[in-house]
C-alpha atoms as a printed R data frame, in Angstrom:
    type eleno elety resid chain resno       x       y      z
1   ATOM     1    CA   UNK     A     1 211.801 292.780 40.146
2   ATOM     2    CA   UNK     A     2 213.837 289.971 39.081
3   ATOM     3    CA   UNK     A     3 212.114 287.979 35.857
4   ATOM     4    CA   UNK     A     4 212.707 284.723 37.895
5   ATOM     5    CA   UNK     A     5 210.575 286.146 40.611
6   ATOM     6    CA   UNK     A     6 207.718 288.187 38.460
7   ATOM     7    CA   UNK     A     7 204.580 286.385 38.584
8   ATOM     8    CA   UNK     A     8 203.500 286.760 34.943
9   ATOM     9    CA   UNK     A     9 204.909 285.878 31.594
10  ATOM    10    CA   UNK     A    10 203.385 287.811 28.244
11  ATOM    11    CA   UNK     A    11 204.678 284.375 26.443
12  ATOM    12    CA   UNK     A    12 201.717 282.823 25.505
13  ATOM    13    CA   UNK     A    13 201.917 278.587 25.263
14  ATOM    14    CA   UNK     A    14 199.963 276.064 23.437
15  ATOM    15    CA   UNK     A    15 198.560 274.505 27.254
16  ATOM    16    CA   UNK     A    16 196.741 278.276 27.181
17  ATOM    17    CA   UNK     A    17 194.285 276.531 24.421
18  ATOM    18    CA   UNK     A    18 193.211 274.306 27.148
19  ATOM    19    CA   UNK     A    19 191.512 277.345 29.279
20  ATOM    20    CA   UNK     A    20 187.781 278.070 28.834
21  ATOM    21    CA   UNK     A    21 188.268 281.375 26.845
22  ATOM    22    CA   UNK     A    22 190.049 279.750 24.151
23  ATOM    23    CA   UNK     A    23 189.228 276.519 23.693
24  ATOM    24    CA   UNK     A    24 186.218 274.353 21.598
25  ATOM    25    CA   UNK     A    25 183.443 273.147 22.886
26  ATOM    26    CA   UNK     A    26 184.102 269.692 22.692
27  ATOM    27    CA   UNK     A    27 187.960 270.376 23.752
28  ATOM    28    CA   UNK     A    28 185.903 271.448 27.318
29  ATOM    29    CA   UNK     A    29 183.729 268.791 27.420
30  ATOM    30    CA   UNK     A    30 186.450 266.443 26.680
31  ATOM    31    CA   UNK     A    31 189.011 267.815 29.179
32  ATOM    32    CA   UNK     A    32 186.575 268.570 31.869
33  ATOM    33    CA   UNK     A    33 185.578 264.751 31.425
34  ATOM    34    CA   UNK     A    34 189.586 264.064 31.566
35  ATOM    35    CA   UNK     A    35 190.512 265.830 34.714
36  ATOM    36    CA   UNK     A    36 187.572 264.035 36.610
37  ATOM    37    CA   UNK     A    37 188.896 260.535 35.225
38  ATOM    38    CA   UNK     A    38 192.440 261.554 36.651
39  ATOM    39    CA   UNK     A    39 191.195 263.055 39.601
40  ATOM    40    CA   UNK     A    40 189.298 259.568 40.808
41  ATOM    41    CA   UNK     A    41 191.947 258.248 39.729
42  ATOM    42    CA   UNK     A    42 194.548 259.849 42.260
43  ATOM    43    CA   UNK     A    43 191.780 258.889 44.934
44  ATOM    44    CA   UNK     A    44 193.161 255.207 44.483
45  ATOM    45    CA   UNK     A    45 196.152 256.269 45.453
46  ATOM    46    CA   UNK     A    46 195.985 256.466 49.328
47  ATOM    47    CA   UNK     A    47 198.205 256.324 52.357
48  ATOM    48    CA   UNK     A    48 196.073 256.085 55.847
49  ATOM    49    CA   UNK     A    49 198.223 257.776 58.400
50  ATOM    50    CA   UNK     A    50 195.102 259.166 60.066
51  ATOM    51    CA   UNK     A    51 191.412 259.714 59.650
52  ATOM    52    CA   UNK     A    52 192.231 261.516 56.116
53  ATOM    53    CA   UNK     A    53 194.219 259.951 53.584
54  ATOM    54    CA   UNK     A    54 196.804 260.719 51.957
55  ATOM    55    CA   UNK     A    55 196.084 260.809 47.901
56  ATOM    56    CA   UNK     A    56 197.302 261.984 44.625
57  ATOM    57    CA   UNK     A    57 193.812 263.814 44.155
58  ATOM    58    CA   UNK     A    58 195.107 267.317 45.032
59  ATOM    59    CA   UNK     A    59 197.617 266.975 42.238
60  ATOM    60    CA   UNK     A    60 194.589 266.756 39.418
61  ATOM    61    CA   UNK     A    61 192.730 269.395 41.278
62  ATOM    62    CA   UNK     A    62 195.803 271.794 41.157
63  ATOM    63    CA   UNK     A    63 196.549 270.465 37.635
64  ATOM    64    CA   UNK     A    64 192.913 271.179 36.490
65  ATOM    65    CA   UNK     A    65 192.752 274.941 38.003
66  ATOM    66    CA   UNK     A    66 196.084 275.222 36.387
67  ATOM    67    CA   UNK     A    67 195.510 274.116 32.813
68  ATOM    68    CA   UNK     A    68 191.589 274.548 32.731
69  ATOM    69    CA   UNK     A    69 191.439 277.898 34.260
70  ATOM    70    CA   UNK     A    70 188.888 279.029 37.208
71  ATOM    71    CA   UNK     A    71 185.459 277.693 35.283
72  ATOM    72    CA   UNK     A    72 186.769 274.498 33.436
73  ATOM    73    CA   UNK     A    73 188.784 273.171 36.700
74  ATOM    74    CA   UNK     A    74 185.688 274.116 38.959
75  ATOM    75    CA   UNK     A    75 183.751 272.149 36.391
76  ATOM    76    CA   UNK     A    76 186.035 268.855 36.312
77  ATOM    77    CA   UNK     A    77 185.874 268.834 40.270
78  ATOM    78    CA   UNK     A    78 182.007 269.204 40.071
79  ATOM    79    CA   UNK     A    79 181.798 266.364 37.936
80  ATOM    80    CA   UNK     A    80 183.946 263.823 39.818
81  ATOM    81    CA   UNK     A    81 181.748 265.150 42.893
82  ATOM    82    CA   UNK     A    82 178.389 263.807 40.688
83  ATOM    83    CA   UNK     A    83 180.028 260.588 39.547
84  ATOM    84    CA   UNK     A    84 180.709 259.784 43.491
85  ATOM    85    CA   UNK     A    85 177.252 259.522 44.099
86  ATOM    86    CA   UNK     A    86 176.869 256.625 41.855
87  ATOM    87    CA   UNK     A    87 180.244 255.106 40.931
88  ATOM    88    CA   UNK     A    88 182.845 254.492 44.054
89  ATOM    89    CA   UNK     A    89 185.472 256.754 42.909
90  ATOM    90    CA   UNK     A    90 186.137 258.103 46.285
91  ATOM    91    CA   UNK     A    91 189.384 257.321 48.212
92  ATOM    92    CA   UNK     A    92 188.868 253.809 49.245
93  ATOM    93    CA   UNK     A    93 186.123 253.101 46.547
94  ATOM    94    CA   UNK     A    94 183.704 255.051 48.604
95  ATOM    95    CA   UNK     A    95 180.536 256.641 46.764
96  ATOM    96    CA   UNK     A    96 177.731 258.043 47.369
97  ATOM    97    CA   UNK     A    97 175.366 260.521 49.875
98  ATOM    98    CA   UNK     A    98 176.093 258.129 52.828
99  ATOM    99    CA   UNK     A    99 179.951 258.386 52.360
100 ATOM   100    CA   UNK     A   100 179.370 262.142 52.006
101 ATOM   101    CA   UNK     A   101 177.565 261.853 55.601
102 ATOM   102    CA   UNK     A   102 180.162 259.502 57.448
103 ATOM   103    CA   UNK     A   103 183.011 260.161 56.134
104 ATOM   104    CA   UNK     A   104 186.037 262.879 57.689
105 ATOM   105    CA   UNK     A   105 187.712 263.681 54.424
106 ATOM   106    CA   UNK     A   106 184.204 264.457 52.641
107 ATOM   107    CA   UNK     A   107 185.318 268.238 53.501
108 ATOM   108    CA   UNK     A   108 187.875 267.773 51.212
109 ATOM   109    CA   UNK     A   109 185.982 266.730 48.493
110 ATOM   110    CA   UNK     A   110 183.560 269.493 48.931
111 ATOM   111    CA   UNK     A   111 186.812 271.751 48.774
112 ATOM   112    CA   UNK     A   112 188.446 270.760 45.577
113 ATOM   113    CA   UNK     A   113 185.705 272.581 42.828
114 ATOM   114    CA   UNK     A   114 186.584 275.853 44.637
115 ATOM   115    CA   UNK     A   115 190.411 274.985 45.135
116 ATOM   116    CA   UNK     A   116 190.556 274.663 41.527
117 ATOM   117    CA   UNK     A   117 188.198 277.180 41.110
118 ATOM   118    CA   UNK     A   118 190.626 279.884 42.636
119 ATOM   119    CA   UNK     A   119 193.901 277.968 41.481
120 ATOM   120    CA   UNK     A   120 192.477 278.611 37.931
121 ATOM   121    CA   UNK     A   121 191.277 282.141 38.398
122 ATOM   122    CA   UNK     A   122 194.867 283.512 40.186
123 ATOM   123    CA   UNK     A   123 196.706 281.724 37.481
124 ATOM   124    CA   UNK     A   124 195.174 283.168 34.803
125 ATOM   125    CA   UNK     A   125 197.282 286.426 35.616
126 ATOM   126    CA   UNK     A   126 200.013 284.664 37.439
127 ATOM   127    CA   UNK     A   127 201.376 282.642 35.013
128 ATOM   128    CA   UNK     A   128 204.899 282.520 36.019
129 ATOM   129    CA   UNK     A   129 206.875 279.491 37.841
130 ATOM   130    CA   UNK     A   130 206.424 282.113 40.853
131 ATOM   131    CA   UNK     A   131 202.628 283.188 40.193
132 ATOM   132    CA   UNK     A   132 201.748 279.015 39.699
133 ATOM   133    CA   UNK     A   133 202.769 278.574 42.936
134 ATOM   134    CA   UNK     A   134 200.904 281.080 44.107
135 ATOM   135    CA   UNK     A   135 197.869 280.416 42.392
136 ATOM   136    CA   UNK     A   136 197.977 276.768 43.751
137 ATOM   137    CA   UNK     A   137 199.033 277.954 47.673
138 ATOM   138    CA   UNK     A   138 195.629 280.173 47.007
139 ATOM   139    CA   UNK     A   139 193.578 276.455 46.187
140 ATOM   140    CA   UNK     A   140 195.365 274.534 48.621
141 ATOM   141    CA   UNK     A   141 194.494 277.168 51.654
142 ATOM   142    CA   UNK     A   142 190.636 276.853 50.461
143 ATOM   143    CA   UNK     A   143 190.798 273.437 49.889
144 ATOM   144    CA   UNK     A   144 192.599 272.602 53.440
145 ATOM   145    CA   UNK     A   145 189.883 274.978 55.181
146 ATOM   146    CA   UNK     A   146 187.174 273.233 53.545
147 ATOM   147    CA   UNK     A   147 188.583 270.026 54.907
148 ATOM   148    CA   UNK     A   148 189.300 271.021 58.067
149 ATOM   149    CA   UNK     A   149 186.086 272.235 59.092
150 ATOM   150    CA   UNK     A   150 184.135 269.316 57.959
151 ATOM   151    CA   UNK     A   151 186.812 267.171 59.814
152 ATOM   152    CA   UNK     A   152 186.363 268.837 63.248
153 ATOM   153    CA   UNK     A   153 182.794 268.138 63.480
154 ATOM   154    CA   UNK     A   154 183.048 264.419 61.581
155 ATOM   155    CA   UNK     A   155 185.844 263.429 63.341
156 ATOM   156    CA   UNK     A   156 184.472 264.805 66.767
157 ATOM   157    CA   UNK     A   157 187.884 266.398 67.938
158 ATOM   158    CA   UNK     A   158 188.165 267.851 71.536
159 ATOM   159    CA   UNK     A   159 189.875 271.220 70.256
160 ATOM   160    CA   UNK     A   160 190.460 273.213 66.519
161 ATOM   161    CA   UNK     A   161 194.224 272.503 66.788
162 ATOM   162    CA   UNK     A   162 193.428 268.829 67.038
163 ATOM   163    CA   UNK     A   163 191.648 269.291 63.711
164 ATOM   164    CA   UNK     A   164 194.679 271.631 62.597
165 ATOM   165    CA   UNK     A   165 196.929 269.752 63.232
166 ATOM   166    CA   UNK     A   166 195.503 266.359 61.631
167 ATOM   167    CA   UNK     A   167 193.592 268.009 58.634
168 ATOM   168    CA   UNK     A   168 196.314 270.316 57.616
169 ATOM   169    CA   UNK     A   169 199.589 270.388 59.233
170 ATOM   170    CA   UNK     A   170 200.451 266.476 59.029
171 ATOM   171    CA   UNK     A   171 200.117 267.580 55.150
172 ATOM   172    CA   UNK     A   172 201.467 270.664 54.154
173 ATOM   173    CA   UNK     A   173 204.979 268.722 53.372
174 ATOM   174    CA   UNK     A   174 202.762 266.299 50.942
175 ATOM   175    CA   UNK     A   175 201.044 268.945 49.739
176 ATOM   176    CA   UNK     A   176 203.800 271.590 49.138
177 ATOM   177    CA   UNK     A   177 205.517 268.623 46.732
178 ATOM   178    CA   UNK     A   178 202.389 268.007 45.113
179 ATOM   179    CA   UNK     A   179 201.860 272.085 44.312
180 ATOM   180    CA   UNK     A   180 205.771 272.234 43.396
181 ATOM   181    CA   UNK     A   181 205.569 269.016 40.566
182 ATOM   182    CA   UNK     A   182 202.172 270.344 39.208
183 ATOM   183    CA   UNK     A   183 203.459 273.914 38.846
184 ATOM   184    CA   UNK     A   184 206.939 272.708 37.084
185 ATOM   185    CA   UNK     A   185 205.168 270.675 35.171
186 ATOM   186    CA   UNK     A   186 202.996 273.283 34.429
187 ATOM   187    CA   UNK     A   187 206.011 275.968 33.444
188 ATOM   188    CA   UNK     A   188 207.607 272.809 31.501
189 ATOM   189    CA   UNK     A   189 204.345 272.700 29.648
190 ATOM   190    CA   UNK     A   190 203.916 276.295 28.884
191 ATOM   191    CA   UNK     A   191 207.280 275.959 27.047
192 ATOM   192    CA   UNK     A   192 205.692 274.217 24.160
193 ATOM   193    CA   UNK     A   193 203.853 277.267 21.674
């Protein structure tokens, strides 16, 4: 198989000391605590087409599984889910358990701990420009199914390809330039040793 195609690389790269296996204590704490801050963040960031908006979240999530690996990202996700029930760091400054129960993109939300979650864990084999892109395709499905679920029954849509089609097909051209720019910047990263 061509090298430009393989999905792993035996180079090891100085981002690697980010991951859970290799890193400090406080490095976790501190870049778990990091990713979170981006994450709400991105929420800020917003572009109401529809019922869910369009954010630069999903780039921090990716970014997180990416550079955290499968427990760290799952972690940083987890914690910007806890600091929305008190602080409104939510897309549109939303926060707290009744956002959770009224709004359509709270799916979503509960979505990006296990996007990063498998983002992080595919990634730690698939390295590679190829296997990143992979890894992240593997978040973004869970994260889009976790979303579109919750939207069907919040938004109260007549048929599953209404939900479809509004929680996931309006975005895959968003979101396939999101998981392209994380996972360059990713392989641009791993350059450094």
């Amino acid at each position: 198989m061509s090298s430009s195609f393989a999905l792993t690389t035996s180079r090891a790269a100085a981002v690697d000391a980010l991951r859970a296996h290799r890193a400090n204590a406080l490095t976790q704490v501190a870049t778990i605590m990091l990713f979170a801050a981006l994450t709400a963040l991105g929420a800020q960031v917003r572009i109401y087409l529809w019922e869910v908006p369009i954010t630069l979240q999903t780039i921090f999530v990716y970014g997180g599984g990416l550079c955290l690996g499968a427990r760290n990202g799952f972690l940083s996700m987890l914690l910007y889910l806890l600091l929305g029930l008190v602080l409104p760091v939510y897309s549109g400054a939303g926060h707290g358990i009744a956002y959770w129960l009224t709004a359509a993109s709270a799916g979503y939300l509960l979505g990006m701990p296990l996007a990063a979650l498998v983002a992080g864990r595919l990634s730690r084999r698939w390295n590679s420009l190829t296997g990143s892109v992979l890894s992240l395709v593997g978040g973004s499905l869970i994260l889009f199914t976790c979303g579109v679920i919750w939207l069907h029954y919040a938004a109260g849509h007549a048929s599953w390809l209404e939900s479809l089609d509004r929680g996931f097909l309006r975005f895959v051209a968003f979101d396939a330039a999101k998981i392209l720019c994380v996972a360059l910047l990713y392989h641009l990263v791993r350059r450094f040793r």
